[in-house]
C-alpha positions in Angstrom: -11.5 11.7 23.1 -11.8 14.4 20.7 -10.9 13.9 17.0 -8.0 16.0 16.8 -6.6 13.8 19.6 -7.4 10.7 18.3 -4.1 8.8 16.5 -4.1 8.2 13.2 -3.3 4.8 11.7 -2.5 5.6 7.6 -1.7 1.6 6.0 -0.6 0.6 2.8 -2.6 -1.7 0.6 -0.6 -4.7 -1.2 1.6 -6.7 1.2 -0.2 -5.2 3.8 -3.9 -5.5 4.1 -4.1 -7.6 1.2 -2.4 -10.1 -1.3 -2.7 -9.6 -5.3 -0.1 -11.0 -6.4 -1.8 -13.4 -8.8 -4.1 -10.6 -9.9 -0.5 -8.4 -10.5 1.5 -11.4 -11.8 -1.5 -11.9 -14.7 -1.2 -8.5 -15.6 2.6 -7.8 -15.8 2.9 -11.0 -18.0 0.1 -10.5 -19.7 1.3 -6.9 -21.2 4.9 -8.1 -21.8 3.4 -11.3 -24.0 1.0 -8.6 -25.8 3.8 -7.0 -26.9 6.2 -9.5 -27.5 8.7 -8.9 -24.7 10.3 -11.4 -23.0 8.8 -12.0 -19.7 10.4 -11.1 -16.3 10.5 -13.4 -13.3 7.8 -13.6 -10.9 10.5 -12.9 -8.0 11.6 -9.5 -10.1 8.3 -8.3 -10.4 7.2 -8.8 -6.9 10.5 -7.2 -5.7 8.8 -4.1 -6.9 5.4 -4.0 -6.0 4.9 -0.9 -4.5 6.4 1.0 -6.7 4.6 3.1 -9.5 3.3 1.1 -12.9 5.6 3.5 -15.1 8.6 2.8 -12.3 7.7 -1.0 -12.2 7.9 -1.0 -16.0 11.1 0.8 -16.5 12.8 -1.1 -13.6 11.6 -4.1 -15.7 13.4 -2.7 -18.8 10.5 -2.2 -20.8 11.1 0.4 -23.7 10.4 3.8 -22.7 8.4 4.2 -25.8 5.7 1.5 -25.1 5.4 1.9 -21.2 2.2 3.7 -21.7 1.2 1.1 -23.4 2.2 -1.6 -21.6 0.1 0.2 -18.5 -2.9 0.0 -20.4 -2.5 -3.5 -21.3 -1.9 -4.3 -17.9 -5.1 -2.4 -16.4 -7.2 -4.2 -18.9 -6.0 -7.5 -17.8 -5.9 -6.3 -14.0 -9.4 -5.0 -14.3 -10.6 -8.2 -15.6 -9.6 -10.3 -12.8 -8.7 -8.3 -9.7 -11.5 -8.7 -7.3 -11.7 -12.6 -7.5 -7.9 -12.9 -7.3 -7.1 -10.8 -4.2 -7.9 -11.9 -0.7 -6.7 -9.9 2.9 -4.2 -11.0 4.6 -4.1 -13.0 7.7 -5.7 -11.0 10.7 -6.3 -8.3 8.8 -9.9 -8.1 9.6 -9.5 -8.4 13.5 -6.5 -5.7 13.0 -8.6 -2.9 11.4 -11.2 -3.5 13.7 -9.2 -3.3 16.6 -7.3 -0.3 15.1 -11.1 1.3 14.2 -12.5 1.3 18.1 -9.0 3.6 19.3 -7.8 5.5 16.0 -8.9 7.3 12.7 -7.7 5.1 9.6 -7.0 5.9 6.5 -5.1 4.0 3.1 -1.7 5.2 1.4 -1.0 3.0 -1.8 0.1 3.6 -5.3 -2.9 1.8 -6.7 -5.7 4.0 -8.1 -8.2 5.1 -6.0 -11.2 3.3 -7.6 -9.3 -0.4 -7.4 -8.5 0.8 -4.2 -12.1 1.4 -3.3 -13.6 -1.5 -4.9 -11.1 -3.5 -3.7 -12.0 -2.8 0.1 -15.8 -3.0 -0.8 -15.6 -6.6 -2.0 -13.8 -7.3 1.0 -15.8 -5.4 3.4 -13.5 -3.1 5.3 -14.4 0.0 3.5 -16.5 1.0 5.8 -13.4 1.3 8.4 -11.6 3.7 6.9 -12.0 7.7 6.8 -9.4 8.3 3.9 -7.9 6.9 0.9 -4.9 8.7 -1.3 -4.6 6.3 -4.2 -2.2 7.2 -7.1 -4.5 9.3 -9.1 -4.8 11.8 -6.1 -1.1 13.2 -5.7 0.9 14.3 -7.9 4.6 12.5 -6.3 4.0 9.0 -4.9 5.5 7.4 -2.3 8.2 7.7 -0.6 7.3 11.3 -1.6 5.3 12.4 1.9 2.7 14.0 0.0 0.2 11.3 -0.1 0.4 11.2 3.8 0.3 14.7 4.1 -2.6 14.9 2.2 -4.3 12.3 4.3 -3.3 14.2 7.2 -4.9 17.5 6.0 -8.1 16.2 4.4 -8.6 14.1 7.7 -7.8 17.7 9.6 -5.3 15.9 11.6 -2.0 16.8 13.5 1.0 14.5 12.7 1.6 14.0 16.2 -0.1 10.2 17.1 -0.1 9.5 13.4 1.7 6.3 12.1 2.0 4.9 8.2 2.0 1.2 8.3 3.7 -0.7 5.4 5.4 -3.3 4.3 8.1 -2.0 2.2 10.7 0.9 2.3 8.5 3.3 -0.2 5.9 3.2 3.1 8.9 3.7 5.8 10.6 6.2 3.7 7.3 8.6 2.6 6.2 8.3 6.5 10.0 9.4 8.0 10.0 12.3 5.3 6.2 13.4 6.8 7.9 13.3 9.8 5.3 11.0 11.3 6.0 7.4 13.3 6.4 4.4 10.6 5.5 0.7 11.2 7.3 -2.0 9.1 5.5 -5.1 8.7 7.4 -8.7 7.2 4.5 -10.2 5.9 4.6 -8.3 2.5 7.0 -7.7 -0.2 10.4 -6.9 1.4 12.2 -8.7 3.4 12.3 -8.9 7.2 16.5 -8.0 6.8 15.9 -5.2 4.8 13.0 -3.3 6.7 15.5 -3.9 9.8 17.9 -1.6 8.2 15.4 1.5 7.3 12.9 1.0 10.4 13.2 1.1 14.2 9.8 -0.8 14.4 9.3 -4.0 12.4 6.3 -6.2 13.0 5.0 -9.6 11.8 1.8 -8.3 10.3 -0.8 -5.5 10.6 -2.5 -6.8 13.6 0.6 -6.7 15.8 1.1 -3.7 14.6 -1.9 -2.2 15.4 -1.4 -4.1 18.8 1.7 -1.8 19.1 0.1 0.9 18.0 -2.7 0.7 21.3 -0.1 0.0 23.5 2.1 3.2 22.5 -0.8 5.7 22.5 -3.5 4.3 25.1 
């Protein structure tokens, strides 16, 4: 198979591949309580994982004025504690290896690049994937379809046998503006419900996914 004609399996990071939600939990309440702002609910902020740190912030009605802050705060306490705090999901490992013998793979997520990276080091699937657009690498985030595009043209691949996998409706939505095939899975952030309602594909986790995935192009 040549590598143009190879799919293309793009996947989101948190709620996806892998749970941080102590590790994001620490550093949300962490910056609030440095500044002496009253602290949201756990349930609020994981509603918006996902999302950008200055959109998670305002949706969180921090003051405009000390958002830039308050995202320094929290990468300090973040950086602190990530790796130890953050594990991959269940059947993660047997889904990207599965995916890796049949597909190119590659990693959409609003994180940074270099948490991104050392993330998948420590957890030693780094080595499976050929691409990672991290936060710091486009200029419009998801649901924006730049950071899959830019995947798509870095990896020198067609959008045709391409497919975003993610687990809330930032992934689904950036994936049906790229105009590529989008996988919801339930075993992240959103609900089960609402991924019905914006995806024709929904999925328990990443490895039946992927399983979808092999069964659709092979």
């Amino acid at each position: 198979m040549s590598h143009k004609s190879r799919p293309t399996i793009l996947f989101d990071l948190d709620g996806t591949l892998i749970d941080s939600t102590t590790a994001i939990l620490s550093g949300f309440n962490g910056a609030f309580e440095h500044f002496c702002l009253p602290n949201p609910k756990d349930e609020q902020i994981c509603s918006l994982i996902g999302y950008p740190l200055e959109d998670i912030f305002a949706k969180l009605n921090a003051p405009s004025e000390l958002i830039p802050n308050l995202i320094a705060k929290y990468k300090e306490i973040y950086r602190s504690l990530y790796l130890e705090n953050t594990t991959l999901l269940p059947n993660v490992n047997l889904a990207i290896q599965t995916a890796a013998k049949f597909a190119d793979l590659g990693v959409v997520t609003t994180k940074t690049s270099k948490y991104s990276s050392n993330l998948l080091e420590n957890l030693g699937i780094l080595k499976y994937f050929k691409i990672l657009i991290g936060r710091d690498d486009v200029i419009n985030p998801k649901p924006n379809p730049e950071p899959i595009l830019k995947a798509l043209e870095i990896l020198n691949k067609p959008k045709q046998n391409a497919f975003m996998v993610g687990d809330t409706n930032l992934d689904i939505n950036c994936a049906k503006q790229a105009g590529i095939n989008a996988i919801a899975v339930s075993c992240g952030y959103e609900s089960k419900e609402n991924l019905q309602k914006i995806a024709n594909i929904v999925k328990d986790d990443a490895l039946q996914a992927v399983l979808h995935i092999q069964n659709c192009v092979l």
